[in-house]
C-alpha positions in Angstrom: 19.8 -23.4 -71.9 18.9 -23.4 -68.3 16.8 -26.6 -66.9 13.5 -25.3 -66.7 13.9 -24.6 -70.7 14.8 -27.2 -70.9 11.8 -29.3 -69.8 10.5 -27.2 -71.4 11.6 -27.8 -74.8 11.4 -30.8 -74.4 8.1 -31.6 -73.4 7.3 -29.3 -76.8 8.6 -32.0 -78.5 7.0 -35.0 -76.8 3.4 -33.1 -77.3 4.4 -32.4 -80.9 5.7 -35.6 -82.4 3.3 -37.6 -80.2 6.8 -40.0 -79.3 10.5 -39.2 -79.0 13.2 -41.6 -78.4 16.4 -40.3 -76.1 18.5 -40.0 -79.2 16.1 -38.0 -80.7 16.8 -35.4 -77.4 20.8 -35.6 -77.6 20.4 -34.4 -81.1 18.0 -32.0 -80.7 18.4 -30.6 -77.4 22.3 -31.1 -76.8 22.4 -32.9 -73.8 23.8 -36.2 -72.9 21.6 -39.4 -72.5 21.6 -39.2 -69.0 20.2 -35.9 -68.5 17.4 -36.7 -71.2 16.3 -39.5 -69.3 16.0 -38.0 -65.9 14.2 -35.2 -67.4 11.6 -37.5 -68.8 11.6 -39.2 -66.0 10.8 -35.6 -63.8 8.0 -35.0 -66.8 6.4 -38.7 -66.2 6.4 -38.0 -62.7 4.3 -34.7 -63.5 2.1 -36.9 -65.4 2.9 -34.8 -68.3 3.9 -37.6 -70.6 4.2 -41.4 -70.6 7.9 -43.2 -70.1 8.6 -45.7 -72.9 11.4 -48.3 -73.3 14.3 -45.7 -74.9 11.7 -42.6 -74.9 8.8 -41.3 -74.1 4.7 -41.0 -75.6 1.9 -38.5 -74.9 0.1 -38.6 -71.9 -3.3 -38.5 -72.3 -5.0 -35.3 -72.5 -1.9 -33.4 -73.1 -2.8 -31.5 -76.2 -1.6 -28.4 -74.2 1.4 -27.4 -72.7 0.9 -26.7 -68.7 1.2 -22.8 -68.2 4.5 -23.1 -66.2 6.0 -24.6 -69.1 4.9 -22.1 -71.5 6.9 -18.8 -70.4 9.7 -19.5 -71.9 8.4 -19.6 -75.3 8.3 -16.5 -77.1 9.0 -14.6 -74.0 10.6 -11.1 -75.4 7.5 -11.3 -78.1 4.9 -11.4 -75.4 7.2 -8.6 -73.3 6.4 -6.2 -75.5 3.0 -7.5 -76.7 1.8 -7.0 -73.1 3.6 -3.8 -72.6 1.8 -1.9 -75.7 -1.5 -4.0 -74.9 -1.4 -2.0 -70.7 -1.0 1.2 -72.5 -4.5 0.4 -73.9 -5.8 0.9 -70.6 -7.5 3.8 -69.3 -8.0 5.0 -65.7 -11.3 3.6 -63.9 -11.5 0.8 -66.4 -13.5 -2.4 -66.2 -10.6 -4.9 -68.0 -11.5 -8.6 -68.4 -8.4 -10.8 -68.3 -8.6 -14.7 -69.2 -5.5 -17.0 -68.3 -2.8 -17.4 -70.3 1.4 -16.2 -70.1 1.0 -13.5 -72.2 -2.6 -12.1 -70.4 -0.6 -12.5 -67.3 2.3 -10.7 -68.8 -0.4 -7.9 -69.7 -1.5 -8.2 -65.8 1.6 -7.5 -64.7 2.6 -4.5 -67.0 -1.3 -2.9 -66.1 0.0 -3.0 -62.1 3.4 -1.0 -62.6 1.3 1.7 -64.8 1.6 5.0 -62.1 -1.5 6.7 -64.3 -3.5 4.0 -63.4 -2.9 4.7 -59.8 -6.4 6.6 -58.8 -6.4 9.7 -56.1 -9.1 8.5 -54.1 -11.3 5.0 -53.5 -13.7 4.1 -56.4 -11.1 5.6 -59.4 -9.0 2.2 -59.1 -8.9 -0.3 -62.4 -11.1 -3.0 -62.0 -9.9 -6.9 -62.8 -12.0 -9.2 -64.0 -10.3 -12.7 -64.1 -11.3 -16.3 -64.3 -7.2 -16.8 -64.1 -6.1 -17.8 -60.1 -2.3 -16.7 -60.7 -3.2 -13.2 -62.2 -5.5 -12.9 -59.2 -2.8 -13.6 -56.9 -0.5 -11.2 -58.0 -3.1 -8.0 -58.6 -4.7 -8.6 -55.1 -1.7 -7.2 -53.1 -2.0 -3.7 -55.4 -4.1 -1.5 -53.8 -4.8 0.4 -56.9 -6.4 -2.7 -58.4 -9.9 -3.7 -57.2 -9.6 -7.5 -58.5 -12.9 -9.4 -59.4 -12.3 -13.4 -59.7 -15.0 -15.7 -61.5 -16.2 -18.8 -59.4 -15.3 -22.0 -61.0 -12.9 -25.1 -61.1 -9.4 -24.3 -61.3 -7.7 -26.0 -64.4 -3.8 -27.7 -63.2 -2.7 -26.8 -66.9 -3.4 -22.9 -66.9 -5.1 -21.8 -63.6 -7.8 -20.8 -65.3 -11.4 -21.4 -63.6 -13.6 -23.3 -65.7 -17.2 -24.9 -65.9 -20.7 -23.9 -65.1 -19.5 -21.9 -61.6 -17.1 -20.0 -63.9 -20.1 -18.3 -65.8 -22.9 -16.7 -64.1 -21.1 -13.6 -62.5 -19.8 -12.3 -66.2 -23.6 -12.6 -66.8 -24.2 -9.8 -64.2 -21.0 -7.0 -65.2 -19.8 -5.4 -68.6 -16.1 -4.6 -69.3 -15.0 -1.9 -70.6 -12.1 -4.1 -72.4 -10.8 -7.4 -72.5 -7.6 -8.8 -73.5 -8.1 -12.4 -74.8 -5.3 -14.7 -75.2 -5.4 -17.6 -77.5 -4.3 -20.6 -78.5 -5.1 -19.8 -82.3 -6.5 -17.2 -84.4 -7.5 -17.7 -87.9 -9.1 -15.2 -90.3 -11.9 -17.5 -91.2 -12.1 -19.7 -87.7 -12.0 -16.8 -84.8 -9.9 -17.2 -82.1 -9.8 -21.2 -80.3 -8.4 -22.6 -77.5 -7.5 -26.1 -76.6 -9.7 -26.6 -73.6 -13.4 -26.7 -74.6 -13.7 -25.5 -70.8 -11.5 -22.4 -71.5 -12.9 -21.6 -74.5 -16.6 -22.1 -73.0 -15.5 -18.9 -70.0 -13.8 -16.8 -72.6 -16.4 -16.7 -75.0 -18.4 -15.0 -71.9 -16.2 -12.6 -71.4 -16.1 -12.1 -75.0 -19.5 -11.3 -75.2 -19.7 -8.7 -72.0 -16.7 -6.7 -73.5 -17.1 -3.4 -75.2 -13.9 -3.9 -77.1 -12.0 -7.1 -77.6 -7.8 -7.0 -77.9 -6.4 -10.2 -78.6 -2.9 -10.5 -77.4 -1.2 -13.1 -79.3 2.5 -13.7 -80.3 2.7 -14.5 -84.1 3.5 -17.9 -83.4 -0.3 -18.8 -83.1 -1.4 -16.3 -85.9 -2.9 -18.2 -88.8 -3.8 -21.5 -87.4 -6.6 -23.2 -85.4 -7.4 -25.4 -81.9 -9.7 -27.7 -80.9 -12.6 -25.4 -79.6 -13.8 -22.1 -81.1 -13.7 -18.7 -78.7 -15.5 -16.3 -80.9 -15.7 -15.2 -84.5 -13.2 -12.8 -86.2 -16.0 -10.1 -86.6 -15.9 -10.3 -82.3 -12.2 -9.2 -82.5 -11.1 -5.5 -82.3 -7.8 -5.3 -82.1 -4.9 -7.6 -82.3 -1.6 -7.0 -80.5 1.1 -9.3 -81.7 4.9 -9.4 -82.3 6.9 -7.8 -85.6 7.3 -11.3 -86.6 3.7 -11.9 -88.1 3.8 -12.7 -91.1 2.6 -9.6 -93.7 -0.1 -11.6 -95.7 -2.3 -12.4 -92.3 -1.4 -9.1 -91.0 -3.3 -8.0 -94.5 -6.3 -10.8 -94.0 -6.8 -9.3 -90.7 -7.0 -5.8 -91.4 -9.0 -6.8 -94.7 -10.9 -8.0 -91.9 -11.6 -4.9 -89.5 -9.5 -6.1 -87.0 -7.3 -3.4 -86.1 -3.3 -4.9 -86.4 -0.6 -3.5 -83.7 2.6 -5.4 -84.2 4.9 -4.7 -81.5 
């Protein structure tokens, strides 16, 4: 376990159990007592959590994990899951992209796709994307036209947010969007965290022509704090091999289209 998966994992478990003591991390993580407390020291520095005598609390508002955190988590699922989710793509598409590790995944495999590469100006993929990372990397492709939302940029998940974030998905329509989530439930929709985030993807939601969630199986089956959209506004789901065959039935019993990757 390299460091960086390890803050990682360990700031899971702060956000999880709400408060860990240093013991709690020697056992669980394998490291010595020194190394546990530096690293929650680095976290409390972040502001990511709250130092306690012997441990360590929640900080407030940290319901979520910060994006940079959350790439090593499930990272060969969402490999995949964004790999078969680019093949989705057609050349001169309109594809709406929210924020997220595996959307930016997705990005990523969309920009090394050579079919996508258009002969002549105007037959590039267009990106839509309230996400300030995914813009960063598409703008440098030449093949890509990117298409950023206004808004507030969000520390946790670079994702622009509020009532700036809004008004220009008001003016296009998308051919496709690939949502990701923080939950999808058969009879709650698709949530996020953030009511911000959720508030910007439900937009997008509503100017797509077809919806693709792209979701490892990890967040299949449960729910979040703010509602996206309704089931019956999801197409398609991509996820990992690992969902588990009962939802994979409720969500086909659904008409939402399954791909398990």
């Amino acid at each position: 376990m390299n460091r960086h998966e390890r803050l990682a994992g360990l700031l899971e478990l702060v956000i999880e159990r709400e408060s860990v003591h240093v013991d709690d991390l020697v056992r669980e993580l394998g490291v010595s007592a020194a190394t546990a407390r530096r690293d929650l020291d680095e976290l409390a520095e972040q502001q990511l959590i709250t130092r306690t005598r012997g441990g360590a609390t929640t900080a407030p508002g940290s319901s979520d994990l910060p994006l940079r955190y959350k790439t090593t988590r499930h990272a060969e699922e969402k490999t995949r899951i964004a790999r078969e989710a680019a093949s989705l793509v057609e050349p001169r598409a309109v594809v709406g992209l929210n924020g997220g590790t595996t959307t930016t995944e997705v990005a990523r495999e969309i920009a090394l796709r050579p079919e996508l590469r258009g002969p002549a100006p105007g037959d590039e993929v267009v990106v839509v994307t309230n996400a300030v990372n995914i813009a960063n990397e598409l703008t440098v492709r030449p093949h890509l036209r990117v298409v950023v939302t206004g808004g507030v940029a969000r520390a946790l998940s670079y994702e622009l947010t509020g009532p700036l974030a809004t008004p220009i998905l008001e003016r296009i329509s998308l051919d496709v969007l690939f949502l990701g989530v923080d939950a999808l439930d058969v009879t709650r929709g698709a949530a996020a965290q953030h009511e911000g985030e959720a508030a910007v993807n439900g937009a997008f939601v509503e100017r797509a022509n077809r919806v693709i969630v792209v979701a490892d199986s990890g967040k299949l089956g449960r729910t979040a704090f703010a509602a996206i959209c309704g089931i019956d506004a999801v197409d398609t789901l991509v996820t990992d091999t690992g969902a588990d065959r009962a939802l994979v039935r409720e969500f086909r019993h659904s008409g939402v289209e399954v791909v398990r990757v």
